[in-house]
ChimeraX commands (.cxc) that place a marker at each C-alpha (Angstrom):
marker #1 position 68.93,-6.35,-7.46 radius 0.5
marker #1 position 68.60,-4.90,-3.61 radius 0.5
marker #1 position 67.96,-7.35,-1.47 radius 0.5
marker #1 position 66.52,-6.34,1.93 radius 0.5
marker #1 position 67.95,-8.16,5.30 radius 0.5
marker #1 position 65.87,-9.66,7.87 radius 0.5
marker #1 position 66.97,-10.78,11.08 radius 0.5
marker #1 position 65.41,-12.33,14.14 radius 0.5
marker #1 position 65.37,-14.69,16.93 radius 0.5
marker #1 position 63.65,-17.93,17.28 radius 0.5
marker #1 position 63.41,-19.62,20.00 radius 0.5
marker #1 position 64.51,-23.16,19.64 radius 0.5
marker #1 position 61.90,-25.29,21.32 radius 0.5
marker #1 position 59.23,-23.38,18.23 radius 0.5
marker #1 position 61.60,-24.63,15.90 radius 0.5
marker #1 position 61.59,-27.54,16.86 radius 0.5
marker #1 position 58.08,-27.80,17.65 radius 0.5
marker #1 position 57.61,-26.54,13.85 radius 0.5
marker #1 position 59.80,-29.29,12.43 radius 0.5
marker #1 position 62.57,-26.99,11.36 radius 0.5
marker #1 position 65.72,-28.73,9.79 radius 0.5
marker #1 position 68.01,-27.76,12.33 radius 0.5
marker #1 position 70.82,-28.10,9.78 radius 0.5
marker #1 position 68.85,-25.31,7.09 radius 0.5
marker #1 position 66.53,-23.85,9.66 radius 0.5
marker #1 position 67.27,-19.99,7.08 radius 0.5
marker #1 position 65.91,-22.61,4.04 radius 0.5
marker #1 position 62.69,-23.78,5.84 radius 0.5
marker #1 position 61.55,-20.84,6.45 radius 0.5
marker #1 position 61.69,-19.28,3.19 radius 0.5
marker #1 position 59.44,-22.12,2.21 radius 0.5
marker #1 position 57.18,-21.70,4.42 radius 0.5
marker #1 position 57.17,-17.85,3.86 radius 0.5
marker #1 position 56.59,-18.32,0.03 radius 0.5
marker #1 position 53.84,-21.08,0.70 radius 0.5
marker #1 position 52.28,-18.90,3.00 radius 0.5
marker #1 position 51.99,-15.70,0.78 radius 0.5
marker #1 position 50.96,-17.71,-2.16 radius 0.5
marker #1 position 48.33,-19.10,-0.30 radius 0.5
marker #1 position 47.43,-15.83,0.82 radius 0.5
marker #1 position 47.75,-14.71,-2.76 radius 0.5
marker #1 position 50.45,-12.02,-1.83 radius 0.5
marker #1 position 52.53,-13.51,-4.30 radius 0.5
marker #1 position 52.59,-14.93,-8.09 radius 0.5
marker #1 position 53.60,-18.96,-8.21 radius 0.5
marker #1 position 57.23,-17.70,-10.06 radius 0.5
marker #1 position 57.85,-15.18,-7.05 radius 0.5
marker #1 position 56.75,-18.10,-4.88 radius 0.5
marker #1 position 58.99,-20.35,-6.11 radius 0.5
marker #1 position 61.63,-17.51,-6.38 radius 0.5
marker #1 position 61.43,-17.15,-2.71 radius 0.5
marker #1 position 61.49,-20.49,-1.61 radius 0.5
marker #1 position 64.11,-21.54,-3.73 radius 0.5
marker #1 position 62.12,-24.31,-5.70 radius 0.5
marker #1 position 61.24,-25.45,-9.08 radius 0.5
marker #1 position 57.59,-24.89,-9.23 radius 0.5
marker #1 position 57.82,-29.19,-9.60 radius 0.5
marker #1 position 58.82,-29.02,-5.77 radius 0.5
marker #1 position 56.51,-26.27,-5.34 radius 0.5
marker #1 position 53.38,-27.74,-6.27 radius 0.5
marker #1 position 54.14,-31.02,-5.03 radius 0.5
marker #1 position 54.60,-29.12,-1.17 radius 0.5
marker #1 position 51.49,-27.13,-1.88 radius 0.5
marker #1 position 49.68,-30.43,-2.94 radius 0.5
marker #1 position 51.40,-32.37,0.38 radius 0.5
marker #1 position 50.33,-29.51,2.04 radius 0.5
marker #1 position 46.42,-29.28,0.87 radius 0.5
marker #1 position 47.06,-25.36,-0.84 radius 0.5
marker #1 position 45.26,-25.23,-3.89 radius 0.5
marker #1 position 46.48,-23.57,-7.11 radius 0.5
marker #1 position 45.73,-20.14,-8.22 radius 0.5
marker #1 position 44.82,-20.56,-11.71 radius 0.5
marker #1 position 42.52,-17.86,-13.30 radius 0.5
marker #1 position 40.91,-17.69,-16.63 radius 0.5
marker #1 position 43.49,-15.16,-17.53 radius 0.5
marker #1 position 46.18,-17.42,-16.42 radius 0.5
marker #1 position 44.40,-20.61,-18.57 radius 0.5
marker #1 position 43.41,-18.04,-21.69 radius 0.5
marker #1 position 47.04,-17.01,-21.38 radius 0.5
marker #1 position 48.69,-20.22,-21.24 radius 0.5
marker #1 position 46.61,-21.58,-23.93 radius 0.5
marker #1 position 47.31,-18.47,-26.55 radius 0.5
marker #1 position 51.03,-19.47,-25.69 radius 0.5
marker #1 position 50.56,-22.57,-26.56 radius 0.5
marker #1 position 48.23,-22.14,-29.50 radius 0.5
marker #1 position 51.56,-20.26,-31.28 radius 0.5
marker #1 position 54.66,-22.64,-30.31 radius 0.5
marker link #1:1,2 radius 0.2
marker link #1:2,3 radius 0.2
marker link #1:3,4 radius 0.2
marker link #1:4,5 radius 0.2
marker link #1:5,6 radius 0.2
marker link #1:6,7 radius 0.2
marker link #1:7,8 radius 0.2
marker link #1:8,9 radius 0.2
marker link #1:9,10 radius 0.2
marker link #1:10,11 radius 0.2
marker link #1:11,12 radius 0.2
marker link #1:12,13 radius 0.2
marker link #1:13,14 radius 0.2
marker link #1:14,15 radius 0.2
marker link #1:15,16 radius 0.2
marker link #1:16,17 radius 0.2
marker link #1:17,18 radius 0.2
marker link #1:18,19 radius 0.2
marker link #1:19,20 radius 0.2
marker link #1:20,21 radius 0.2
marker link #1:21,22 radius 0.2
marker link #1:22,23 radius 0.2
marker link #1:23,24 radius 0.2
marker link #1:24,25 radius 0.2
marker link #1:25,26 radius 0.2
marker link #1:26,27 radius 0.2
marker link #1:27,28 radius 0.2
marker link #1:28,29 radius 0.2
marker link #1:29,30 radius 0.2
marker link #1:30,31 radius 0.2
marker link #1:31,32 radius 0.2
marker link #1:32,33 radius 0.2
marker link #1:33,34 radius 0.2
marker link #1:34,35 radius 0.2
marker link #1:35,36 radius 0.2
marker link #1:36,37 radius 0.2
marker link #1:37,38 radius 0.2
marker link #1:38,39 radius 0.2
marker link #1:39,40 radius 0.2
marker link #1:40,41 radius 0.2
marker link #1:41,42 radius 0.2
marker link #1:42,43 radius 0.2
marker link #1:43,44 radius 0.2
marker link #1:44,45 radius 0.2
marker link #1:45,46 radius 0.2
marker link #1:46,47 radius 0.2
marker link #1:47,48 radius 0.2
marker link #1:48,49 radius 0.2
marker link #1:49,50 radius 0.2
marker link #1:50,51 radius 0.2
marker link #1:51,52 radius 0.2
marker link #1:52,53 radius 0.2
marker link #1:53,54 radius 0.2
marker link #1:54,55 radius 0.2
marker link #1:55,56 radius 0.2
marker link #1:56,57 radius 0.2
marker link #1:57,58 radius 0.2
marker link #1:58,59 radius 0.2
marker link #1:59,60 radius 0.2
marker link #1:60,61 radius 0.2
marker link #1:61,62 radius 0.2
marker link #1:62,63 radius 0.2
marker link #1:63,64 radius 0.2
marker link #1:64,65 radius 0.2
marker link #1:65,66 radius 0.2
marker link #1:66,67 radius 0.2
marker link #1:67,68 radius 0.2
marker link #1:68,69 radius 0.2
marker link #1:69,70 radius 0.2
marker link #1:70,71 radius 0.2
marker link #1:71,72 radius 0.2
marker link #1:72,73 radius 0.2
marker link #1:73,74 radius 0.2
marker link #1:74,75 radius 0.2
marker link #1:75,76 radius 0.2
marker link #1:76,77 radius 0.2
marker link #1:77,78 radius 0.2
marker link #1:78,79 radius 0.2
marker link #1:79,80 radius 0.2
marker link #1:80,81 radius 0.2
marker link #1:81,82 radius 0.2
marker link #1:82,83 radius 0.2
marker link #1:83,84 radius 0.2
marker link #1:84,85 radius 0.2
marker link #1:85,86 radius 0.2
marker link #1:86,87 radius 0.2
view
């Protein structure tokens, strides 16, 4: 898999004033990367959760903490339940 590099500088009084772990300050914002496309709907839950590094337990439980709804759609719910239906 390629992975493409992205670099920049932060200054450290926004990091702080975002509440970055100053310890995994790369970490934290993955998270809030993923939590911010999903709730943009630029990306799936399992890519969200792929990018931030989480189970999607400690995903929805941020996007819950957090006040970002699910996106569930009837395809999602007919799909789920047809996978169910046949286990």
């Amino acid at each position: 898999m390629n992975n493409l590099h992205i670099e920049f500088d932060l200054p450290s009084h926004i990091a702080i004033q975002a509440g970055l772990d100053a310890e995994r300050p790369t970490e934290d914002i993955r998270r809030i990367l993923a939590l911010f496309l999903y709730q943009h709907r630029r990306l799936s839950l399992g890519k969200a959760c792929e990018l931030g590094n989480m189970s999607y337990w400690e995903f929805a439980e941020l996007n819950a903490r957090l006040g970002i709804s699910a996106h569930y759609r009837e395809e999602d719910w007919a799909a789920d339940l047809e996978r169910l239906v046949n286990v």
